[in-house]
C-alpha beads as a LAMMPS data file, in Angstrom:
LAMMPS data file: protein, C-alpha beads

64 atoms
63 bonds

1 atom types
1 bond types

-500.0 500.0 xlo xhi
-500.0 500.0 ylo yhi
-500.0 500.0 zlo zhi

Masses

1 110.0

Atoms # bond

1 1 1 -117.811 -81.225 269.235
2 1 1 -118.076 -82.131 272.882
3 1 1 -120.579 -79.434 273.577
4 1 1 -123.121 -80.703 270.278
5 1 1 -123.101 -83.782 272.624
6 1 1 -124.099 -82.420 275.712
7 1 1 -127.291 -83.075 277.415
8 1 1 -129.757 -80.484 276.700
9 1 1 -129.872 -78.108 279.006
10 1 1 -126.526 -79.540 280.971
11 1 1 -124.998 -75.593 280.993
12 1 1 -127.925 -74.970 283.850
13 1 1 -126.958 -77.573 286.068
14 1 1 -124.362 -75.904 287.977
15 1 1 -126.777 -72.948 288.118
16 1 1 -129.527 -74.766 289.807
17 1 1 -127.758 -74.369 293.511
18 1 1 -128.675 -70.626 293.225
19 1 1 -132.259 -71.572 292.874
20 1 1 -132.198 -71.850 296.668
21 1 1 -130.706 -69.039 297.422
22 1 1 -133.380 -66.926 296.005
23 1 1 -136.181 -68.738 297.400
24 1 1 -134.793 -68.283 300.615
25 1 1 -134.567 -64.891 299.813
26 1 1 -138.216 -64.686 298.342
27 1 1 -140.138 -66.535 300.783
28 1 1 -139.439 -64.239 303.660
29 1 1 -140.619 -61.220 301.550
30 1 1 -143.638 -63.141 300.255
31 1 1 -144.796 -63.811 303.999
32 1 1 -143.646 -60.771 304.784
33 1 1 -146.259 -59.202 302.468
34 1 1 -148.996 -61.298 303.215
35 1 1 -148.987 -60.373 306.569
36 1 1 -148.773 -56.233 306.289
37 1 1 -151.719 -56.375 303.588
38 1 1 -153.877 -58.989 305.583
39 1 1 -153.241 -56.570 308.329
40 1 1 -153.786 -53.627 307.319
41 1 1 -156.961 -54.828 305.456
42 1 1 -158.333 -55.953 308.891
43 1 1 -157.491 -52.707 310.527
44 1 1 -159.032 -50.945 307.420
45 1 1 -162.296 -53.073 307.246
46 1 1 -162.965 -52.871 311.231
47 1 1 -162.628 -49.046 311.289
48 1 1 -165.466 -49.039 308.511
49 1 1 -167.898 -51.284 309.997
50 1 1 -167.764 -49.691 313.273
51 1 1 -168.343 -46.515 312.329
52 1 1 -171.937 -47.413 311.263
53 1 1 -172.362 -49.261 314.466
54 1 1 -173.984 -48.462 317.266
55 1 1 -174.240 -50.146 320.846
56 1 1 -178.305 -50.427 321.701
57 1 1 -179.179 -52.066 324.881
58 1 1 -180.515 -55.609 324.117
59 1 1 -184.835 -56.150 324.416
60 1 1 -184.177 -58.105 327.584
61 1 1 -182.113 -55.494 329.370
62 1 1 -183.382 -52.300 330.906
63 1 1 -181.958 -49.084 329.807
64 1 1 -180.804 -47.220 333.249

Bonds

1 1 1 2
2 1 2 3
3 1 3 4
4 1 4 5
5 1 5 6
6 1 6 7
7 1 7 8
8 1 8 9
9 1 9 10
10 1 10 11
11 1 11 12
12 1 12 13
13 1 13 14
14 1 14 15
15 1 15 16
16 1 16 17
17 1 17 18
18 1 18 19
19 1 19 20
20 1 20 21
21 1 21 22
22 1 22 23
23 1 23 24
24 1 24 25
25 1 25 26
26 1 26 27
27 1 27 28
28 1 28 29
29 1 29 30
30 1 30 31
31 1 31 32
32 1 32 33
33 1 33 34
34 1 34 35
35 1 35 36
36 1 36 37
37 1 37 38
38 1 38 39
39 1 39 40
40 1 40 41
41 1 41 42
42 1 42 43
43 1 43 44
44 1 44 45
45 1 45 46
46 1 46 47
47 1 47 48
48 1 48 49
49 1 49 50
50 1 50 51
51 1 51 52
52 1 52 53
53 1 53 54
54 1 54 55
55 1 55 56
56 1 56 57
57 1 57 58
58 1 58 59
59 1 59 60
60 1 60 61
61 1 61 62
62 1 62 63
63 1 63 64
């Protein structure tokens, strides 16, 4: 009868400690993540636009 008078959702409870061990475990990876795709999207996305580009000599400069 003891457990028809428990507080909804009292069998978590102890269970909740573990919810910081796998955001510490997540975080990391999640950063981790962010920072291979952001690089390798910059990498990516310079080697395309400067492969159309092309160095001309400004109007105000002469061409020697």
């Amino acid at each position: 009868m003891a457990a028809q008078n428990a507080a909804p959702g009292a069998r978590w409870v102890p269970l909740l400690s573990f919810g910081t061990l796998v955001t510490a475990a997540v975080v990391p990876l999640a950063a981790g993540v962010y920072l291979v795709t952001t690089t390798a999207w910059t990498a990516v996305e310079r080697a395309v636009l400067s492969r159309g580009a092309r160095v001309t000599p400004d109007a105000g400069e002469s061409s020697r």
